[in-house]
N, C-alpha and C positions, 0 to 999 in steps of 0.2 A: 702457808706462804708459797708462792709461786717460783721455780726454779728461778736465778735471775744471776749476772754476771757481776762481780765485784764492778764498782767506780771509784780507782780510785781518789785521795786525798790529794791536797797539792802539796808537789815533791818538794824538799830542800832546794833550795838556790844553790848554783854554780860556785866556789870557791870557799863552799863553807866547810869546817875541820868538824869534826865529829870523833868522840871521844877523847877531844884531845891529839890526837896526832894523826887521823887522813883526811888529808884534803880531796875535795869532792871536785871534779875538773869537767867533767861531761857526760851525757846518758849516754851508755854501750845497749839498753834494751829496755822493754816496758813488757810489763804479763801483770795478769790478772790479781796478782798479791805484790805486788812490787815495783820501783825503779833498780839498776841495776845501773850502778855509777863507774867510771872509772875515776880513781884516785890515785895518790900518793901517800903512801907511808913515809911520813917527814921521818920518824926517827932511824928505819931503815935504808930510808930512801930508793926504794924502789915501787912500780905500779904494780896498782891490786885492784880487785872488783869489791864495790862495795853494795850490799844490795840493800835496798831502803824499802822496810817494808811498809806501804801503805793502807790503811785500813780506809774501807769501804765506810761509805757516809750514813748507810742504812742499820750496820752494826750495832747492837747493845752493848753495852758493858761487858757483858758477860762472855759474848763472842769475841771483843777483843783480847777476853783477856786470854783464850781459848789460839787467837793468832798470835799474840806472843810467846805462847807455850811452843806453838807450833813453830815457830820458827827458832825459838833457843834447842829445838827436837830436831830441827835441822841439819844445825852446828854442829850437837851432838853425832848425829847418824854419820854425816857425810865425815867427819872427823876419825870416825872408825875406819874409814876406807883411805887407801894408800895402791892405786892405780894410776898409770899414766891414761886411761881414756876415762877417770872421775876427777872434776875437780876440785883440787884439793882446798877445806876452812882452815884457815890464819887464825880467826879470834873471830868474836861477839863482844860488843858493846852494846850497855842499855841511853840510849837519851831521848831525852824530850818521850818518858815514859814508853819505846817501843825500843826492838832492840834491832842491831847492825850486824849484817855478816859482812864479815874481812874474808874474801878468798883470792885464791890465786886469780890472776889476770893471762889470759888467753889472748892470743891477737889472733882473732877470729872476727866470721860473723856464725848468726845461728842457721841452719838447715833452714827455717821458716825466711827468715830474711833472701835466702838465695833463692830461693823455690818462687817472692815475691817481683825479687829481679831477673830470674833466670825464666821462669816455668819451669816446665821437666828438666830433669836431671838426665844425663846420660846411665843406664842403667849398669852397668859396670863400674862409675863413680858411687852410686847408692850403692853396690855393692860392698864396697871397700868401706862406705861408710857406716854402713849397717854391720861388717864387721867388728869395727872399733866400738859401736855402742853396746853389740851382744857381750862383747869382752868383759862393758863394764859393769853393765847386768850383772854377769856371770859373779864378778868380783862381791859386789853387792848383795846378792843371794846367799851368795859364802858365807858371808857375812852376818846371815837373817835378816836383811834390809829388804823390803818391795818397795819400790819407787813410786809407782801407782799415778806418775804424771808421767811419762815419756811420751814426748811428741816434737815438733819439728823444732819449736822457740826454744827448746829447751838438748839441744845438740849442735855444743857447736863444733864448726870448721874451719880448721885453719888451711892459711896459703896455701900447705903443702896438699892438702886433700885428707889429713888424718884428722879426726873428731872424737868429743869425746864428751860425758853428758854431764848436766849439772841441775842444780835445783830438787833437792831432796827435800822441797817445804813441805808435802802431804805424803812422805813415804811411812813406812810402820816396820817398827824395827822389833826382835824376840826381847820380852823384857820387859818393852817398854809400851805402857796402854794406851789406849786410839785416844788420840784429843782430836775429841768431834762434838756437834754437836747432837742431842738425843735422836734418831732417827733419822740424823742424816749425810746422806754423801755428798762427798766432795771433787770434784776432776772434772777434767776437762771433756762434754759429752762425747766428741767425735773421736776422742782416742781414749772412749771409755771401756773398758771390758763388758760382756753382758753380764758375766757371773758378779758384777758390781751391782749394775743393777738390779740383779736378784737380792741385795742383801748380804752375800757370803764373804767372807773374811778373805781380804786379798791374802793372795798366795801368789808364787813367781809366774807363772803361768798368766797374769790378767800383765804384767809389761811384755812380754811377747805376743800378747794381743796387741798391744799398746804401740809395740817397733814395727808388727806386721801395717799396723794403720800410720802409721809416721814414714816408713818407704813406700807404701802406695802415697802416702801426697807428694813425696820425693818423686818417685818417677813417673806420674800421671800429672801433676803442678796441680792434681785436684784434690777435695777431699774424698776419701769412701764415703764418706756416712755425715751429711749433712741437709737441714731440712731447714734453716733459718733461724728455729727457735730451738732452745736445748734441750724441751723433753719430747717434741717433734723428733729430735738428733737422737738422743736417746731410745726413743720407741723404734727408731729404725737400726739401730744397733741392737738392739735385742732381738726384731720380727723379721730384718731384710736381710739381702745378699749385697754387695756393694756390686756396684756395675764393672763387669768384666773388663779388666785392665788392657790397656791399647799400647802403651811405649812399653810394658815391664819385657818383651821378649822371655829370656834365661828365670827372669826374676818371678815370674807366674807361678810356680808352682812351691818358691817359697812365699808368697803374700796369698796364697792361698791356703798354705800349710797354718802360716800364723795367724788367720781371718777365720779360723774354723771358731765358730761357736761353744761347741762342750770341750774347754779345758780338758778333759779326758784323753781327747782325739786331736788336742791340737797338737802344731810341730813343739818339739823339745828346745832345748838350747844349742845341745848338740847337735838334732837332724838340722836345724837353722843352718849352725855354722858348716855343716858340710855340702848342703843345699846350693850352699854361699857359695864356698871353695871351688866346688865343682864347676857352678857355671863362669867362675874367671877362670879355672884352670880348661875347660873349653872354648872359651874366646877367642884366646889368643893374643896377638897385640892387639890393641885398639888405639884409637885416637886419645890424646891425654886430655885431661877436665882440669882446668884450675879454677877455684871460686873467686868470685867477684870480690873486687877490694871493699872494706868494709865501710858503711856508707852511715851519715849518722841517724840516730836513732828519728823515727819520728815526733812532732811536739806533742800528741796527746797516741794513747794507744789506741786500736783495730777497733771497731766494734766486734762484738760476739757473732754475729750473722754474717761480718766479713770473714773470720778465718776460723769460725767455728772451735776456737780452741783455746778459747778464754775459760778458766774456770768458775764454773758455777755452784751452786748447791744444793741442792734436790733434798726437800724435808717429807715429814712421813706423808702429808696431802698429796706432793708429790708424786710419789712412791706409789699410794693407792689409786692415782687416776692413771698412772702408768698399767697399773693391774688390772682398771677397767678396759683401757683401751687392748691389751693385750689379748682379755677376754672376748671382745668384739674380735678380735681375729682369730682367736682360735673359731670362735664360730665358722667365720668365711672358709676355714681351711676345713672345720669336719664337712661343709656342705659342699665342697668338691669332690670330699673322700669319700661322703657318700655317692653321688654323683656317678664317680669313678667306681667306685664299689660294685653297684647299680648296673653300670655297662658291662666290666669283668663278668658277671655272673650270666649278662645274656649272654657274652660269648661262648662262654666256658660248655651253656645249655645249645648253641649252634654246633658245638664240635660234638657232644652226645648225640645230639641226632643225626648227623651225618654219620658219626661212626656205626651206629643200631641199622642203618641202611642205606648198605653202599649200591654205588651204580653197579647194574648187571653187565657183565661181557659180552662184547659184540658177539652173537654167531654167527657163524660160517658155514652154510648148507653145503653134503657133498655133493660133488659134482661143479663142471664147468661152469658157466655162465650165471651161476648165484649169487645173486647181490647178498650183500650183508643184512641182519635187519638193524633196522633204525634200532639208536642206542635211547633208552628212556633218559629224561631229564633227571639229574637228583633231586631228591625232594627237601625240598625247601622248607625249613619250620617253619609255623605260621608267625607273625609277629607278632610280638609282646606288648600292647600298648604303654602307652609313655616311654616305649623303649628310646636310649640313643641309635641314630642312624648306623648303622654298621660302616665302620673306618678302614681303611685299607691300609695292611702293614702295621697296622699299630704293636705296641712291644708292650706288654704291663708294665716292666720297669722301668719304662718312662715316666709313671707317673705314682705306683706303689711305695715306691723308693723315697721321692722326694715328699710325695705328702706324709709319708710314715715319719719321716726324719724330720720337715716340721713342725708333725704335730705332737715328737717329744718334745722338741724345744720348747715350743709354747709351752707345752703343762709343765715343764720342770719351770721355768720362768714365770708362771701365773703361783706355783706351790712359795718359791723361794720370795716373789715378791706379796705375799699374802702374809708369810711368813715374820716378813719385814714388818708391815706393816702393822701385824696384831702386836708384834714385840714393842714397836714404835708409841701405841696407842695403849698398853697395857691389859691384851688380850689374855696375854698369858700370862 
C-alpha cells in the first residue's frame, strides 16, 4: 500500500454532549487523526478542548482498533506531564465505539494557522516560541515520552506570544509498546526525522529534528522539505539539504544545528536552548509580534500537498521503494566521487612533476652590459587523456568533505532502511 494521508470521517454535529456532560460548541482545528472541538464541561462548567478522533474510511478493523489504542496512549502519556507549555488531559470517554480526549482549553491559535495568515514570522517571536516548545520537550523526555509529531498545527500560541504543544497521539512512551502497524511508520513526512525513516526506534533527538523543521516553516512561512507527494517529501528528507534559509537572520545556525541529519551530530536540547538565548540576548529590543486573533477553523481540512503535514503512513512497500530510490542516489553521488577522485589524483600528479623539475635561475654574466639569459619555460606534464580541464583555485575540500558526508548518509540510510524492510517482510 501506497503512503497515503488519512480522510477523515464525518465529525459530530455542533451542540451535541458527549459522555454525558461536554457539550460540543465549535471546531478550534482539523489534522490528520482528528477534530478538535471546543466545549463545555456542563458539570464543571467551564471550556475545554475536546478532541474527536476520526477514523479514516480506508481503515480495517484491525487499524481502528490499533487508533483507539492510540489515542487512549495519549490520554495516558500526555497525563503523565504536568508542564505549563504541555497541555494538560482532563479525562477520556468512549462513544459511539471511539474514544474522547477532554483537555485543557487554550485560547490560542496553532503556529500553522498564523504562519497561513501571517507568512513569516518575525524571527525573535519564533525564538521565544521555540523556546516554550523545547521546554516542553525537555519536560516530556524527562518523562520517557518522544512526541514524534511536532510541527506547526500542533503548537499552539496564545495572545500573549507564549506557546505551548499538544497532541501526543503518536508519541512512545518507556513501558509502554508501539501500537503500530507491522512495518510501519506513522508522521507527518515533512517534520519527519530521517533516522525514522531508516527504521530506528525514535529516541528524543528525531523531535528536535522535528522543532528544527517546525521553526524554519515559522520563519521562512515555507516548508524545508516538501515535494507534493509524501514519499517524494520523505526521500527528500533523508537524500536533501533544505534550501538555505532567507528571513532566519540569528536563528540560522540554530535550524541548521537541529536540520543536521545524523542524530549523533545534531544540536542537543541544551545547545538549542542557549543558541536560543544568546541570539535574543543580542538583539536587543525589537519590535513587539502579537498573533493574529483566532480565526475559525476551516470546513474541511488542507490537503496533504498543501501544508505537507498531514499524517501519513508509509508500509514496508513503502519503505523498500524508498530503498530503491535511495540506492539510485547513492549511485549519482559515488559517480561524482569518482569524478572528483579522478581530477584529485591528476592534480596531485601536476604538483609531482613540477616539484621533480623546477625552473632554473636567471643568469647573470659578469660584466657590464650583459643581458640575462632567457629563463626556460617550466615543463609542463603531458596530459592525461579523459582528464578534467585543470581548474583554477580549486580547494579539495570543497568537494571531499561534502561528498564523503553524503555518501555516509546514504549507506547508513540504505543499511537501516534494508534493515526495515527484511524485519517488515520476515527476512530475518
Amino acid at each position: 500500500m501506497t503512503a497515503q494521508p488519512a480522510q477523515p470521517a464525518q465529525p459530530a454535529p455542533p451542540d451535541r454532549r458527549v459522555g454525558g456532560r461536554y457539550t460540543l460548541r465549535e471546531v478550534l482545528g482539523r489534522g490528520g487523526m482528528g477534530v478538535v472541538w471546543l466545549a463545555t464541561d456542563e458539570k464543571l462548567q467551564r471550556p475545554v478542548a475536546v478532541k474527536e478522533v476520526t477514523f479514516a474510511l480506508h481503515l480495517s478493523e484491525e487499524e481502528r482498533r490499533v487508533l483507539r489504542e492510540r489515542t487512549l496512549r495519549e490520554a495516558r502519556t500526555a497525563a503523565r506531564l504536568d508542564h505549563p507549555c504541555v497541555t494538560a488531559v482532563y479525562d477520556v470517554v468512549e462513544e459511539d465505539d471511539r474514544p474522547w480526549l477532554v483537555m485543557e482549553h487554550v485560547e490560542s491559535c496553532s503556529l500553522q494557522q498564523i504562519v497561513d495568515k501571517q507568512g513569516p514570522l518575525p524571527w525573535a517571536a519564533v525564538a521565544r516560541i521555540a523556546l516554550d516548545v523545547l521546554a516542553g520537550l525537555e519536560a516530556a523526555h524527562r518523562a520517557g515520552i518522544v512526541h514524534r509529531d511536532v510541527k506547526p498545527a500542533n503548537v499552539l500560541v496564545a495572545p500573549d506570544g507564549r506557546a505551548c504543544l499538544t497532541d501526543f497521539g503518536i508519541a512512545t512512551a518507556t513501558g509502554d509498546p508501539t501500537i503500530t502497524t507491522t512495518g510501519a511508520i506513522i508522521g507527518s513526512p515533512s517534520y519527519m526525522a530521517p533516522e525514522r525513516a531508516n527504521g530506528e526506534q525514535p529516541q528524543p533527538p528525531v523531535d528536535l529534528w522535528s522543532l528544527g523543521a517546525t521553526l524554519y516553516t515559522a520563519v521562512e512561512g515555507r516548508l524545508a522539505f516538501s515535494r507534493g507527494e509524501p514519499m517524494a517529501t520523505l526521500m527528500a528528507v533523508v537524500t536533501e539539504e533544505p534550501a538555505p534559509p532567507t528571513h532566519a537572520g540569528p536563528l540560522e545556525p540554530v535550524l541548521r544545528g537541529l536540520l543536521t541529519k545524523d542524530p549523533a551530530h545534531r544540536a542537543t536540547a541544551e545547545q538549542a536552548r542557549r543558541m536560543l538565548e544568546e541570539a535574543l540576548a543580542g538583539a536587543g529590543v525589537d519590535q513587539p509580534w502579537t498573533p493574529p486573533a483566532r480565526t475559525p477553523a476551516p470546513a474541511s481540512p488542507p490537503s496533504a500537498a498543501a501544508d505537507g503535514s498531514r499524517v501519513a503512513r508509509f508500509d514496508a512497500d513503502d519503505l523498500k521503494a524508498l530503498a530503491a530510490a535511495s540506492a539510485t542516489a547513492l549511485g549519482t553521488v559515488a559517480r561524482d566521487a569518482r569524478d572528483q577522485a579522478r581530477y584529485l589524483r591528476e592534480r596531485r600528479r601536476e604538483r609531482r612533476g613540477s616539484a621533480a623539475h623546477p625552473p632554473e635561475p636567471s643568469v647573470v654574466a659578469a660584466g657590464a652590459g650583459r643581458e640575462p639569459a632567457p629563463r626556460p619555460a617550466p615543463r609542463q606534464p603531458a596530459p592525461v587523456a579523459g582528464s578534467t580541464p585543470r581548474r583554477r583555485r580549486f580547494k579539495r575540500r570543497w568537494v571531499v568533505v561534502p561528498v564523503l558526508v553524503t555518501l555516509l548518509l546514504v549507506l547508513a540510510a540504505i543499511g537501516g532502511l534494508v534493515a526495515l524492510a527484511g524485519y517488515a517482510l520476515g527476512w530475518f
